[in-house]
BAFIMAR-12964 format. One record per residue (C-alpha): residue in one letter; residue number from 1; x, y, z. Coordinates in nm, 3 decimals, padded with zeros to 5 digits. Layout:
! residues N
<r><aa>A</aa><i>NUM</i><u>X</u><v>Y</v><w>Z</w></r>
...
END
This chain:
! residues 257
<r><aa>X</aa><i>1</i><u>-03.125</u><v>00.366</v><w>-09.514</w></r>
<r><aa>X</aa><i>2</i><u>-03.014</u><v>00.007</v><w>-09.379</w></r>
<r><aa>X</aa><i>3</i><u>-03.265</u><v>-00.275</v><w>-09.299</w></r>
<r><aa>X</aa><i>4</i><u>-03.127</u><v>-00.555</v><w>-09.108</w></r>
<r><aa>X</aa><i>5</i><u>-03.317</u><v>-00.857</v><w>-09.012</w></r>
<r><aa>X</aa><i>6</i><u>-03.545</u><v>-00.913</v><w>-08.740</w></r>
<r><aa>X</aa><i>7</i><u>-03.340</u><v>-01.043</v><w>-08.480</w></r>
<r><aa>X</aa><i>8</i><u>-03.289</u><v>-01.378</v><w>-08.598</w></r>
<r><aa>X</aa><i>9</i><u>-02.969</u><v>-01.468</v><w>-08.464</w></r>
<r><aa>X</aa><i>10</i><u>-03.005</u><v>-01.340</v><w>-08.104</w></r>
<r><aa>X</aa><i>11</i><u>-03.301</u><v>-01.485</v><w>-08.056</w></r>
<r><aa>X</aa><i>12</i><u>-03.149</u><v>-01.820</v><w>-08.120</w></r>
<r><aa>X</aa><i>13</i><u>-02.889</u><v>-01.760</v><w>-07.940</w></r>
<r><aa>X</aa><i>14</i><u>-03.054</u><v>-01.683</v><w>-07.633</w></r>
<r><aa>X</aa><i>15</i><u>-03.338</u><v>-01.982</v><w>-07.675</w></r>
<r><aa>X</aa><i>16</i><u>-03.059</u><v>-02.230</v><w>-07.665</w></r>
<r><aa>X</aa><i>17</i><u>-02.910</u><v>-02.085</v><w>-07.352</w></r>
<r><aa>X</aa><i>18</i><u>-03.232</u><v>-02.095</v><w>-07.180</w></r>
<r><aa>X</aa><i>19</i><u>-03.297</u><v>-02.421</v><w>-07.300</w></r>
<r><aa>X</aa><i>20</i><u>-02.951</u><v>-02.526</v><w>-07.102</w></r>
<r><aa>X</aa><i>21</i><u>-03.077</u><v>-02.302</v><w>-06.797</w></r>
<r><aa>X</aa><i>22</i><u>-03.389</u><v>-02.540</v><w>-06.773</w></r>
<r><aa>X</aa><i>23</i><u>-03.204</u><v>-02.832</v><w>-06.757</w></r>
<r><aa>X</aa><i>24</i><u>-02.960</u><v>-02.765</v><w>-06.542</w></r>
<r><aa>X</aa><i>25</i><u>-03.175</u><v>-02.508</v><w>-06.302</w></r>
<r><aa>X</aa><i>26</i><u>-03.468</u><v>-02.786</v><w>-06.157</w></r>
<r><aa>X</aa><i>27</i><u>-03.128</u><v>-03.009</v><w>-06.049</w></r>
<r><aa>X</aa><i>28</i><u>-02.915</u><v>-02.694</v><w>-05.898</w></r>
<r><aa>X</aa><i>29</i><u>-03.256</u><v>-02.553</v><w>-05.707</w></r>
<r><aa>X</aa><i>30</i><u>-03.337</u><v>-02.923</v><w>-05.611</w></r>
<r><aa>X</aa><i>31</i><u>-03.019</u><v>-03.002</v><w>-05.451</w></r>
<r><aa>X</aa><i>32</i><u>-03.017</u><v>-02.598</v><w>-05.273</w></r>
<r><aa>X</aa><i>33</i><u>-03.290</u><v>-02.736</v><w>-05.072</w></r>
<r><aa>X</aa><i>34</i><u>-03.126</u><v>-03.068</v><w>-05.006</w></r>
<r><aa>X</aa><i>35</i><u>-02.992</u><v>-02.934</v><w>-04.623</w></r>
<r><aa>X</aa><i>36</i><u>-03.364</u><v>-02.878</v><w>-04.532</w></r>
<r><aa>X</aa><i>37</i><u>-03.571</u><v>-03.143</v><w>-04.662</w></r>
<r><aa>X</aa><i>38</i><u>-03.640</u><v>-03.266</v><w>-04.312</w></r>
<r><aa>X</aa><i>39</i><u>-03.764</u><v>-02.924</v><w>-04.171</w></r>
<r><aa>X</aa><i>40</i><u>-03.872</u><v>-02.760</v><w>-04.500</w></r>
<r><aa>X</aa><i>41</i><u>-04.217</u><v>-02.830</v><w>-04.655</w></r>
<r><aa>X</aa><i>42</i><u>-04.248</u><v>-02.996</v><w>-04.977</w></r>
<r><aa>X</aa><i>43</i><u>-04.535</u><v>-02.746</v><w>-05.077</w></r>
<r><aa>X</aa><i>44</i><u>-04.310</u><v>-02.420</v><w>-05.050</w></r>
<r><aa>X</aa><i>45</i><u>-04.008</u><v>-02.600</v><w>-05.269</w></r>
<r><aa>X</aa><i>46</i><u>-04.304</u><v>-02.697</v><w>-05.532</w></r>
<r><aa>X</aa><i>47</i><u>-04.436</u><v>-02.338</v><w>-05.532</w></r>
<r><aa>X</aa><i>48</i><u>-04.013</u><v>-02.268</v><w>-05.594</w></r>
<r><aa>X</aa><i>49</i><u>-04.000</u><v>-02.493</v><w>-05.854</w></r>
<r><aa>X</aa><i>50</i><u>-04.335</u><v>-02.362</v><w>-06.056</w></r>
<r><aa>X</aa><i>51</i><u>-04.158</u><v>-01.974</v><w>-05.973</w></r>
<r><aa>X</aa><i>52</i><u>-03.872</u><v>-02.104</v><w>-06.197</w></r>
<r><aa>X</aa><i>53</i><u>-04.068</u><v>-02.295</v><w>-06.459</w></r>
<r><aa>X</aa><i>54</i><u>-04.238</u><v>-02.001</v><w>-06.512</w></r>
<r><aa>X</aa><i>55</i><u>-03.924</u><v>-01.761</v><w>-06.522</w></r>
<r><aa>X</aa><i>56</i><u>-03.751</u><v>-01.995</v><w>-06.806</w></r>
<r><aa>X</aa><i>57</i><u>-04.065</u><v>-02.029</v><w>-06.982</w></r>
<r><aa>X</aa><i>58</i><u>-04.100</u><v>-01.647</v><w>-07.004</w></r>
<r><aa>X</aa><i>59</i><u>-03.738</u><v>-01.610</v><w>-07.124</w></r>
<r><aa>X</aa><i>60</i><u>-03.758</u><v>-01.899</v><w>-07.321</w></r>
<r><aa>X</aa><i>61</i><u>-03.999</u><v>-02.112</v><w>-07.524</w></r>
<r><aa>X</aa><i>62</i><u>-04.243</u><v>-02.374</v><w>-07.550</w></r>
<r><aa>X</aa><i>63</i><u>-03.957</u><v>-02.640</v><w>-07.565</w></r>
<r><aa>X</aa><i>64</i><u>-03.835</u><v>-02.420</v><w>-07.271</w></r>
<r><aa>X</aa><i>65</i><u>-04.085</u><v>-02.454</v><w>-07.051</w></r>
<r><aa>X</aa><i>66</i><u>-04.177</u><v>-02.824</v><w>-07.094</w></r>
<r><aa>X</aa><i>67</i><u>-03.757</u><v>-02.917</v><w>-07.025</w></r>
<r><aa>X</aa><i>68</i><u>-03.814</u><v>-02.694</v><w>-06.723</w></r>
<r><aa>X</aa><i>69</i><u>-04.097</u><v>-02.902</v><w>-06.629</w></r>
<r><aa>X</aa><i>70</i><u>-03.963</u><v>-03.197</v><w>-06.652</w></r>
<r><aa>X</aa><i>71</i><u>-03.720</u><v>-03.152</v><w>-06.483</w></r>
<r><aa>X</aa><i>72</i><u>-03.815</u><v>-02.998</v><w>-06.178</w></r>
<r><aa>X</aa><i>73</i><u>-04.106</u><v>-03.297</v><w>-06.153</w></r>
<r><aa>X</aa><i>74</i><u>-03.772</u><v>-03.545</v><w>-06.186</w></r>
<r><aa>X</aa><i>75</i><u>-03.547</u><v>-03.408</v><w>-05.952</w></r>
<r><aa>X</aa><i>76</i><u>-03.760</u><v>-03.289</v><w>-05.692</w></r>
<r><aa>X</aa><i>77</i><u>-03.853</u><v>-03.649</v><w>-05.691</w></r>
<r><aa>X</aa><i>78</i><u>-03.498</u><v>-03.757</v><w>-05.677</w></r>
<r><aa>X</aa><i>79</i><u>-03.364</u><v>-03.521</v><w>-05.418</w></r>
<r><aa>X</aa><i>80</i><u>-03.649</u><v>-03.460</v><w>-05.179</w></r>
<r><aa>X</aa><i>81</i><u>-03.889</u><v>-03.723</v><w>-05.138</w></r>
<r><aa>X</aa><i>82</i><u>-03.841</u><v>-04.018</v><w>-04.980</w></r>
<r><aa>X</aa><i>83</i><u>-03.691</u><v>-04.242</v><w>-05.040</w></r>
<r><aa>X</aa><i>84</i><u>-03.412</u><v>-04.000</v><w>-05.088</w></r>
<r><aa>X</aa><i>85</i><u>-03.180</u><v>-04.031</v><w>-05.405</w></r>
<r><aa>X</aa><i>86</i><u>-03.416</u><v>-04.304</v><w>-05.575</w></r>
<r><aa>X</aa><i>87</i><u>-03.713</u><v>-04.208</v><w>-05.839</w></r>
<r><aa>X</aa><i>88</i><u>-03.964</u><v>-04.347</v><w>-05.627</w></r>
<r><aa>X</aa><i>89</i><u>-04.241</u><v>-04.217</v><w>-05.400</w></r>
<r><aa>X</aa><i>90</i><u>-04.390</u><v>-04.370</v><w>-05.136</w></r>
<r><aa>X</aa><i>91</i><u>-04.631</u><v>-04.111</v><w>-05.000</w></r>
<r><aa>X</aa><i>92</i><u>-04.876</u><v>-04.024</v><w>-05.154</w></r>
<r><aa>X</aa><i>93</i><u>-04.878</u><v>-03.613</v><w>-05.047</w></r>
<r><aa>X</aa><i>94</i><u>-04.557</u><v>-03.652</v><w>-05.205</w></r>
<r><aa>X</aa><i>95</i><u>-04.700</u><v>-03.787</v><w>-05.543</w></r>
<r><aa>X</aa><i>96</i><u>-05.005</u><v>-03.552</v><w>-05.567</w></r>
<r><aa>X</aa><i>97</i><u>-04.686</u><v>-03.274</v><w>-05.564</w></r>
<r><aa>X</aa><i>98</i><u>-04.509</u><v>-03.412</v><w>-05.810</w></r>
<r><aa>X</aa><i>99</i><u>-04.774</u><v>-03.466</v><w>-06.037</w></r>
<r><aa>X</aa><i>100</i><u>-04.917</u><v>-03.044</v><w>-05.952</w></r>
<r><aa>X</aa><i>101</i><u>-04.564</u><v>-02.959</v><w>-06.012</w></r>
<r><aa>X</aa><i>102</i><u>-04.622</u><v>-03.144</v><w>-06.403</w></r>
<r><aa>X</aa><i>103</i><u>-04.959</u><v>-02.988</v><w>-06.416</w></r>
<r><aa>X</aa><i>104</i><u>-04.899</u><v>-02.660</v><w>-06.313</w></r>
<r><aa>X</aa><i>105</i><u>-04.567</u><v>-02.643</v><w>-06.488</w></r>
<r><aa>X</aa><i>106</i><u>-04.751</u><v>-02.759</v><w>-06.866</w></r>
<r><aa>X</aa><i>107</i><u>-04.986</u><v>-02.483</v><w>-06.777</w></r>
<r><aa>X</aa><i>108</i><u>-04.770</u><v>-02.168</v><w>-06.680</w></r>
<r><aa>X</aa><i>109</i><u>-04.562</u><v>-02.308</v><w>-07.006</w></r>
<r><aa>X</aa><i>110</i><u>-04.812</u><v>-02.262</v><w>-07.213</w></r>
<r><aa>X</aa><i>111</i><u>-04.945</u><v>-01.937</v><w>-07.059</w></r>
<r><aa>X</aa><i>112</i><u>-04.597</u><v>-01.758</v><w>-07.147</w></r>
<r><aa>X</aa><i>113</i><u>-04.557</u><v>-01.911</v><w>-07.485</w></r>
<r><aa>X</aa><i>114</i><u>-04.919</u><v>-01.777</v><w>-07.577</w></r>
<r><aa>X</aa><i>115</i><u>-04.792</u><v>-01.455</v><w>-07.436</w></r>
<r><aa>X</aa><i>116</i><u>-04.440</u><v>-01.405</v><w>-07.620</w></r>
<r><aa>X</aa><i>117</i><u>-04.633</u><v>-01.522</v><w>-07.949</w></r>
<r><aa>X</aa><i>118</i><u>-04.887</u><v>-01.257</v><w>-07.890</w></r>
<r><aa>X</aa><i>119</i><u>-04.557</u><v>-00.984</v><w>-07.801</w></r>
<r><aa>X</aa><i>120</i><u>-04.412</u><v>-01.104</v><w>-08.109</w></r>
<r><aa>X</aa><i>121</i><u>-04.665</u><v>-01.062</v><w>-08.348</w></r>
<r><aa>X</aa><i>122</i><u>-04.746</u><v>-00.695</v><w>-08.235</w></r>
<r><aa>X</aa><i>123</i><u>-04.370</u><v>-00.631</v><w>-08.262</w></r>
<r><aa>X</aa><i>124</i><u>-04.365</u><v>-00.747</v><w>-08.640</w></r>
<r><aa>X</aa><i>125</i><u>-04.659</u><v>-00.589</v><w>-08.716</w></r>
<r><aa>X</aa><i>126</i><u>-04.555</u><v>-00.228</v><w>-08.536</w></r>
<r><aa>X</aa><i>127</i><u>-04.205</u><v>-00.346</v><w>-08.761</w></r>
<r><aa>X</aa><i>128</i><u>-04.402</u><v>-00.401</v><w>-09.094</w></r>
<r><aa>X</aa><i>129</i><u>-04.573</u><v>-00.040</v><w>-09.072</w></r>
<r><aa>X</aa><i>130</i><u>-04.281</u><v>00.116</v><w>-08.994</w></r>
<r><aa>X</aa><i>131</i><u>-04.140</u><v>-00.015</v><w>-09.339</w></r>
<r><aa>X</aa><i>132</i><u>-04.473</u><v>00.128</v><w>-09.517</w></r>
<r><aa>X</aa><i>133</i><u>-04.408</u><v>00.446</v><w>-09.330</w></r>
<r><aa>X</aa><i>134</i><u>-04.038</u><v>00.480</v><w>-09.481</w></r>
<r><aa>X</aa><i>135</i><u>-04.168</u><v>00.364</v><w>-09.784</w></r>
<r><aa>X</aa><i>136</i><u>-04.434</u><v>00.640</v><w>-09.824</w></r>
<r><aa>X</aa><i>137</i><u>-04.184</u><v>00.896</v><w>-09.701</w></r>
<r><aa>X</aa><i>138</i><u>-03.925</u><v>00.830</v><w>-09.968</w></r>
<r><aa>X</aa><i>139</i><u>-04.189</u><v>00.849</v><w>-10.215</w></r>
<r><aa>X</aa><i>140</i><u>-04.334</u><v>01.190</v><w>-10.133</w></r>
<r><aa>X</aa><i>141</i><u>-03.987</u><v>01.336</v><w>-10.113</w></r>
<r><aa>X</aa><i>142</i><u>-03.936</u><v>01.191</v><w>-10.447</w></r>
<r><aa>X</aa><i>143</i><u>-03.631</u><v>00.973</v><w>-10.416</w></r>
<r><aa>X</aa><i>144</i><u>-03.434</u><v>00.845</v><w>-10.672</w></r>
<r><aa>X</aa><i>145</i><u>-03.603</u><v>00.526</v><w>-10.801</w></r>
<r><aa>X</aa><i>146</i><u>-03.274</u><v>00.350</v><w>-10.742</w></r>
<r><aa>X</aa><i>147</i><u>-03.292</u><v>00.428</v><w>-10.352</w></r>
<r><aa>X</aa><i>148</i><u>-03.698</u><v>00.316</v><w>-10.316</w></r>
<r><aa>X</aa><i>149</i><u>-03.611</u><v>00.040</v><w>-10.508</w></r>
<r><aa>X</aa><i>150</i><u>-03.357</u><v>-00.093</v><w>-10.320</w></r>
<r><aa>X</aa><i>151</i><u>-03.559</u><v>-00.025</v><w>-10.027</w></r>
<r><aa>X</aa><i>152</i><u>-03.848</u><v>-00.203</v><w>-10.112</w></r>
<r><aa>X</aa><i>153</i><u>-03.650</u><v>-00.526</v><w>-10.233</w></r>
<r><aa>X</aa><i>154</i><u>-03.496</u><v>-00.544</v><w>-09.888</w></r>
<r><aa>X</aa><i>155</i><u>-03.822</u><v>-00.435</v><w>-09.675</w></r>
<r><aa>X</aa><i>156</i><u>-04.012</u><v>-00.719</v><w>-09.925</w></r>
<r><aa>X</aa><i>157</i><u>-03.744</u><v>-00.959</v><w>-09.858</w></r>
<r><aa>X</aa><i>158</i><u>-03.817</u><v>-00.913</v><w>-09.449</w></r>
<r><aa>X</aa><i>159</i><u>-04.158</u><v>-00.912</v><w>-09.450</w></r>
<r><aa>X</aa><i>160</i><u>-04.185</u><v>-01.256</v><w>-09.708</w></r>
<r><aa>X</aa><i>161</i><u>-03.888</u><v>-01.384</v><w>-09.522</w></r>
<r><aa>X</aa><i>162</i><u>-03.760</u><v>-01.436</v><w>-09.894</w></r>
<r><aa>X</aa><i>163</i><u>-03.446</u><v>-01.626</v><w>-10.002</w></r>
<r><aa>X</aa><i>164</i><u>-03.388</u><v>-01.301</v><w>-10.270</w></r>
<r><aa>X</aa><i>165</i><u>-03.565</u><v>-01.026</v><w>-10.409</w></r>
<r><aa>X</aa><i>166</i><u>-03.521</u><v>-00.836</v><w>-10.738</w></r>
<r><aa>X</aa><i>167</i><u>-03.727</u><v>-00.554</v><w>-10.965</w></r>
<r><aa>X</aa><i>168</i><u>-03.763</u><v>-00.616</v><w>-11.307</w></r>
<r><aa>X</aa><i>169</i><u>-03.941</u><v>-00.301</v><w>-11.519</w></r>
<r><aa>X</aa><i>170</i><u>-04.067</u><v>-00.554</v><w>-11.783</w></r>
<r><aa>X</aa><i>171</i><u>-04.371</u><v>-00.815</v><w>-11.704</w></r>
<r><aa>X</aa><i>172</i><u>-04.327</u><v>-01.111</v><w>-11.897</w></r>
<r><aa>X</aa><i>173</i><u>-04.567</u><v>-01.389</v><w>-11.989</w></r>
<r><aa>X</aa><i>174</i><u>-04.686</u><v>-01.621</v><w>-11.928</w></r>
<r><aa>X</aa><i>175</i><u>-04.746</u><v>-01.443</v><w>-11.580</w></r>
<r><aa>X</aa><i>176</i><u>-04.508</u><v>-01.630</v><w>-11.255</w></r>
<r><aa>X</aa><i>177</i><u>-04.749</u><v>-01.755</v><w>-10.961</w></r>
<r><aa>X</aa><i>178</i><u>-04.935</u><v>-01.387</v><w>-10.838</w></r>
<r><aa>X</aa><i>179</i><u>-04.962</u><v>-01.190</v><w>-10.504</w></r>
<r><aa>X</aa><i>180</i><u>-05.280</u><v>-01.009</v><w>-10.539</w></r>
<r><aa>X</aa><i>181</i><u>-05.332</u><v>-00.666</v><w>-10.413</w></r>
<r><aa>X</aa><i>182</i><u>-05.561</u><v>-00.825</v><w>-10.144</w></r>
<r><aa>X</aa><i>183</i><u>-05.296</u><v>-01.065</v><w>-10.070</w></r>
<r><aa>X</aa><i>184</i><u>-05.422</u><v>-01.385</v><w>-10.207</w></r>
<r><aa>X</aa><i>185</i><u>-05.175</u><v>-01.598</v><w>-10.423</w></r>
<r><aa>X</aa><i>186</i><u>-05.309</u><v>-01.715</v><w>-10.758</w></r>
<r><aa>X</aa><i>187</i><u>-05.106</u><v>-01.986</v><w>-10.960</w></r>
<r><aa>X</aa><i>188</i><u>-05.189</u><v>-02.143</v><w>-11.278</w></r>
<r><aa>X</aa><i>189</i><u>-05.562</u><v>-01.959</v><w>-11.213</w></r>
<r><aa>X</aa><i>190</i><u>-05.575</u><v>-02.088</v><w>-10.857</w></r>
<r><aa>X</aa><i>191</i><u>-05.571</u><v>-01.982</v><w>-10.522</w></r>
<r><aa>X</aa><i>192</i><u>-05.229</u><v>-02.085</v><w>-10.329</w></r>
<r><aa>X</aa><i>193</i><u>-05.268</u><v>-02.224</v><w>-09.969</w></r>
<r><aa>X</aa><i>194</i><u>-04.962</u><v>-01.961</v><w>-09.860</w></r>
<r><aa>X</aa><i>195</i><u>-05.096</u><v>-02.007</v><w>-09.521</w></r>
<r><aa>X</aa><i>196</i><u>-05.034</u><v>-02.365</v><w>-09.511</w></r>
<r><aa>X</aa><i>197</i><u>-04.716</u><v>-02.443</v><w>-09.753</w></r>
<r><aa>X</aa><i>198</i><u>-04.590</u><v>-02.137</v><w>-09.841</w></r>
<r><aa>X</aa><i>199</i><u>-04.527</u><v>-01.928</v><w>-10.161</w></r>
<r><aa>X</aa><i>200</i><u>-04.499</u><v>-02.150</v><w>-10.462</w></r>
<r><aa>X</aa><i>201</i><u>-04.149</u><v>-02.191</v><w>-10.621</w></r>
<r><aa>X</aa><i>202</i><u>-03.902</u><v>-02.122</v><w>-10.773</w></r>
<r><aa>X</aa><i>203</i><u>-04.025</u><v>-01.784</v><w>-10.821</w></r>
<r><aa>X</aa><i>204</i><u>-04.354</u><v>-01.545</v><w>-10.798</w></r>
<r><aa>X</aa><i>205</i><u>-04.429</u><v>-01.175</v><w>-10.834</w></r>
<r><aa>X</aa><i>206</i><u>-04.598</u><v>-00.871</v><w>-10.739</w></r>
<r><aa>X</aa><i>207</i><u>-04.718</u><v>-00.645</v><w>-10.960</w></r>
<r><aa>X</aa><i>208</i><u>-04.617</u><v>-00.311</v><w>-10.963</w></r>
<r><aa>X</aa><i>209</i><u>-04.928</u><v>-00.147</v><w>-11.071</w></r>
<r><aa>X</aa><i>210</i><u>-05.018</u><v>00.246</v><w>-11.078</w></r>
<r><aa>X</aa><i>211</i><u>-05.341</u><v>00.322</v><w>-11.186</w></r>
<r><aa>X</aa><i>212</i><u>-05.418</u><v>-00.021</v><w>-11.308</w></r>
<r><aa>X</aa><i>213</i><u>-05.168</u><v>00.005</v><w>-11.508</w></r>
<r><aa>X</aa><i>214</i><u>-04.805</u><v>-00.242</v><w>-11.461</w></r>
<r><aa>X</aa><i>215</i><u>-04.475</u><v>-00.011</v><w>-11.413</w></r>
<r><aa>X</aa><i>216</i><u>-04.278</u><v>-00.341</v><w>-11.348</w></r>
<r><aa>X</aa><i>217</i><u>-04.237</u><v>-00.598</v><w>-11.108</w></r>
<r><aa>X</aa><i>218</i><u>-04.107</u><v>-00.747</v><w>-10.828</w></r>
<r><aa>X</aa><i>219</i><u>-03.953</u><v>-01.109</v><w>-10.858</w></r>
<r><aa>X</aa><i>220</i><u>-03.964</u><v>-01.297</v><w>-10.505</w></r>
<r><aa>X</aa><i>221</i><u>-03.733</u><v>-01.613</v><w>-10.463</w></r>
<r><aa>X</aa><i>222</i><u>-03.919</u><v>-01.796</v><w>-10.139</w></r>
<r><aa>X</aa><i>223</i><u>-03.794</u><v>-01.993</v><w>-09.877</w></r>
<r><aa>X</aa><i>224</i><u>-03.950</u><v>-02.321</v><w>-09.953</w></r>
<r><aa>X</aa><i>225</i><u>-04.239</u><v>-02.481</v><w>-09.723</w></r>
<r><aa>X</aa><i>226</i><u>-04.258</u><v>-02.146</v><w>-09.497</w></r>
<r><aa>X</aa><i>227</i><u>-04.588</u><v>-02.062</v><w>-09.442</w></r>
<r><aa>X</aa><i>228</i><u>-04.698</u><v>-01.695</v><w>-09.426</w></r>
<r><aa>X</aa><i>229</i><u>-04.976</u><v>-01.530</v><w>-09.283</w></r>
<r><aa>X</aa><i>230</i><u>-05.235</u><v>-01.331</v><w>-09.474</w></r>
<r><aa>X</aa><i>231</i><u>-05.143</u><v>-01.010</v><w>-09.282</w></r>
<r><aa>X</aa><i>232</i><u>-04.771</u><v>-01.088</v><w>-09.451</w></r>
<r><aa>X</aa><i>233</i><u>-04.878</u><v>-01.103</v><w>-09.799</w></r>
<r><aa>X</aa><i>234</i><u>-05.107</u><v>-00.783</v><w>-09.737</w></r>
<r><aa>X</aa><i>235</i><u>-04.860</u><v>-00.583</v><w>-09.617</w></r>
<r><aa>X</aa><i>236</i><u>-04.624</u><v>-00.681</v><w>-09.891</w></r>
<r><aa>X</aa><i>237</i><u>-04.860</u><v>-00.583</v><w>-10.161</w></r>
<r><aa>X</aa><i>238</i><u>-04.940</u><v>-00.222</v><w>-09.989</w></r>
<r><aa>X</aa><i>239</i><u>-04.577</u><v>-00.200</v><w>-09.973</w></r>
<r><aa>X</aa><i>240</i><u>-04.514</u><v>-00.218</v><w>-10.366</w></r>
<r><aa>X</aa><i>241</i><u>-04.816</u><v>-00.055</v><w>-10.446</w></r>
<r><aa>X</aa><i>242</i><u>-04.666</u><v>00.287</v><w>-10.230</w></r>
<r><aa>X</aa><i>243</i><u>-04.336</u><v>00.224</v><w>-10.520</w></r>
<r><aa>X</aa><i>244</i><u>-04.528</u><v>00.207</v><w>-10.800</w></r>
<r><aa>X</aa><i>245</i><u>-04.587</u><v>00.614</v><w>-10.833</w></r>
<r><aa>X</aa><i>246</i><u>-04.230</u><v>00.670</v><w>-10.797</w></r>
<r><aa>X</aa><i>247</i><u>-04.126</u><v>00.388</v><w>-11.069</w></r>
<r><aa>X</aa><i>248</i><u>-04.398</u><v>00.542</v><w>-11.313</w></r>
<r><aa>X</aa><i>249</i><u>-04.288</u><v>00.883</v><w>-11.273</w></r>
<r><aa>X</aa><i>250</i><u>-03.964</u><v>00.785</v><w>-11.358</w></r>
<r><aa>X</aa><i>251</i><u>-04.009</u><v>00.580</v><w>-11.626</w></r>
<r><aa>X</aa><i>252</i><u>-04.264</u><v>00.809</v><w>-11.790</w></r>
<r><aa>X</aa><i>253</i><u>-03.975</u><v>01.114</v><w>-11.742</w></r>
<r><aa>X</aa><i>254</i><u>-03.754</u><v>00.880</v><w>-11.954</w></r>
<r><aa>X</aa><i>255</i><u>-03.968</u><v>00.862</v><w>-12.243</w></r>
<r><aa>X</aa><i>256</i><u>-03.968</u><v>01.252</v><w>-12.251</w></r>
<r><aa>X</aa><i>257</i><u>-03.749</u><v>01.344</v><w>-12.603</w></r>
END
């Protein structure tokens, strides 16, 4: 079973073409409407302008949307107000445009990016339980604890976002900086702001415990400063906790004469 990553590289790949879209999209639908400034209302190419703000924001980002913004605010000024081809504005109908176009832009902007982060986080989330659900699956058809193993590491290393990811059957002491089972992060005997800094450094662990008792554990190697949500941590201790029968089992086999 191969995990790959969660789209990383696509996504920034597209985000930096619709960053260039939104720069060069307010100029090439400014200067469209160039022929018909006389006998075409500023209104309708403001309403034009806000119609593509809001497409790039949707495709795009935050950043997307504000460049969009900008833009079509500048060169609507530029191109079809008078004093043509000069960043001024005499008239004042022309300025209370502008300045809607600005306002109206920051706000559809910020409408989309509230909506892709809300998309987002029910796609990782519908992501992460599919993981548990493999997980679980392995373990009832009692898979060689090679195979879960290696499945867990990389499903671990996805959902912490982790530089690397290991399992080590013996827990050492003293004890690396702790995910709990209800996803807190204890180091040195206190709670770890993971929310705010990320996981502590150069290493921490999860304990993989079956019926109280450790079977092993898995070593994490974090990305430093990247903050993680509770929800993250949560999922990653369920996750190792649905191993820990299978690593038991096998261990306790071994010690069979």
């Amino acid at each position: 079973m191969v995990v790959t990553l969660f789209g990383a590289s696509p996504r920034r790949y597209r985000s930096r073409i619709v960053n260039v879209a939104a720069i060069v999209a307010p100029i090439a639908l400014s200067a469209l409407f160039i022929p018909f400034r006389t006998s075409f209302t500023n209104v309708a190419v403001a309403l034009s302008m806000v119609a593509m703000i809001e497409a790039l924001a949707i495709l795009g980002t935050r950043f997307t949307g504000v460049l969009a913004t900008l833009g079509a605010a500048l060169w609507f000024d530029f191109f079809l107000t008078a004093p043509y081809e000069h960043f001024t504005i005499n008239h004042l109908p022309d300025l209370e445009i502008t300045l809607s176009i600005m306002v109206i832009g920051a706000i559809v902007t910020e409408l989309a990016a509230r909506s892709d982060h809300h998309r987002r986080m029910a796609d990782q989330e519908a992501h992460f339980i599919s993981l548990l659900r493999d997980v679980a699956i392995m373990a009832a058809r009692n898979e060689e604890q090679s195979r879960v193993v290696e499945f867990a590491t990389q499903s671990l290393t996805q959902v912490l976002e982790l530089r690397a990811c290991r399992f080590d059957p013996l827990v050492s002491e003293p004890p690396l900086a702790r995910i709990q089972p209800d996803g807190e992060v204890v180091h040195v005997g206190l709670r770890w702001p993971v929310t705010e800094i990320g996981l502590p450094g150069p290493h921490c662990e999860i304990l993989c415990l079956y019926r109280g008792v450790p079977a092993g554990r898995f070593v994490l190697t974090p990305t430093p400063g990247l903050a993680l949500s509770r929800g993250q941590l949560v999922i990653a201790a369920v996750l190792v906790s649905l191993v820990a029968p299978s690593v038991r089992e096998t261990r306790s086999m071994g010690r069979k004469p």
